[in-house]
N, C-alpha and C positions, 0 to 999 in steps of 0.2 A: 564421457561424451559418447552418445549414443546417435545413429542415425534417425532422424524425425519422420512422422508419420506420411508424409512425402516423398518420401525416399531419395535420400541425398543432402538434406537441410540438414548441419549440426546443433543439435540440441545441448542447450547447455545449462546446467540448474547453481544458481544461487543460492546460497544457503546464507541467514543471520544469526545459525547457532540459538534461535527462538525455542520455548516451549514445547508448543507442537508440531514442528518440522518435520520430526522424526517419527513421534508418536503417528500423527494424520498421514503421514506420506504423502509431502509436499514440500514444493521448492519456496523460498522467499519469492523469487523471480526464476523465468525461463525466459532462452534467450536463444530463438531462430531465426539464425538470418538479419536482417534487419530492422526484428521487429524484440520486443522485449513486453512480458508479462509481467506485472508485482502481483504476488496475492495479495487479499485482505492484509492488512497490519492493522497492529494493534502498537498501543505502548507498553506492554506487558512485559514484567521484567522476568527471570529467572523463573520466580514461583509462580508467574503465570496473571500475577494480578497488577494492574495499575500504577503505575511509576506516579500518577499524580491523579488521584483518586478524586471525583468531584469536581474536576475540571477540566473541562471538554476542550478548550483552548489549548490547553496544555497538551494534552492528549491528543490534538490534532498535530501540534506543532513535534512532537516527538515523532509520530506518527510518518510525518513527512521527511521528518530526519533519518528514519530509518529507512524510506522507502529511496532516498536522496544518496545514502550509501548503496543499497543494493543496485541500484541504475549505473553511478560508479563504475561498484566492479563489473557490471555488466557492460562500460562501455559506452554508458546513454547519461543521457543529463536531466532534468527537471525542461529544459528547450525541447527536448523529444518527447516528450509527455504529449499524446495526441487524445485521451481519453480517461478521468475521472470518473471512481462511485464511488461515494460517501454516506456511510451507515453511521446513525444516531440511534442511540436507543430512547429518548427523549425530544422530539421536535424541538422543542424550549432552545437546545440546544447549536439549531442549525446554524443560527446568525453568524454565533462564536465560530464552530465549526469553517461555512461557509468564509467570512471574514479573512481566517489564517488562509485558506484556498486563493481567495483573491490577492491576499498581498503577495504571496509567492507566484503565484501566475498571473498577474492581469497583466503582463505584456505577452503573454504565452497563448492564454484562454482556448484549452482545450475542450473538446465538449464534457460536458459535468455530468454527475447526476448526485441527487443526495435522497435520501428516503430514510424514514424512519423506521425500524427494526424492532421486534418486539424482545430480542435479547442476544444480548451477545455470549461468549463463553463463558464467563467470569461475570459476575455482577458490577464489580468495581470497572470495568471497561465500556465508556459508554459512546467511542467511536471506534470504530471501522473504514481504511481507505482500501482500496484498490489502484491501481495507475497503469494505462498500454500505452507504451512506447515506441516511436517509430524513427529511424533515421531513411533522408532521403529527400 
């Protein structure tokens, strides 16, 4: 725990034990204050590739699970979610995508965004979420 760029706010990093945590030098989630960051997720298992290859639904849904833990231990919930983006590397894709977004929040409806991406790390990975968090 280090003091935050504010001087005084406790900063605090989540880790999921992912891939590139370590490698990128980066948290899962940061956590100041009352507010909470996810990075990008992915479903990406151990080797870095696709838990469920070819399908984006699934790979959102994972995606949210992970992101659903790290909030958790950080303290916040899928209800403090005040802020989605969602990365497709395929348009085709967005419905699917969008769809799992909506059942998991449409009593929540934070502001979204989704965009299409021309690639992500790994070929077999074809979303990307983000989520900011906020209690209050």
């Amino acid at each position: 725990m280090g003091e935050g760029a504010s001087g005084g706010s406790t900063r605090r990093r989540i880790s999921s034990g992912g891939p590139w945590e370590t490698v990128y030098g980066y948290g899962r989630a940061i956590v100041v204050g009352d507010s909470c960051w996810v990075a990008g997720t992915t479903d990406a298992g151990p080797d870095g590739r696709s838990q469920h290859p070819g399908d984006a639904a699934a790979q959102a849904r994972t995606v949210f699970e992970i992101i659903g833990r790290a909030l958790a231990e950080a303290g916040f919930g899928l209800a403090d979610v005040v802020r989605t983006r969602m990365l497709v590397v395929d348009i085709g894709d967005a419905d699917a995508v969008a769809s799992v977004h909506g059942e998991l929040f449409a009593d929540i409806r934070p502001a979204a965004t989704l965009v299409q991406v021309a690639a992500l790390l790994e070929p077999s990975l074809l979303v990307e979420i983000e989520v900011d968090a906020h209690r209050g």
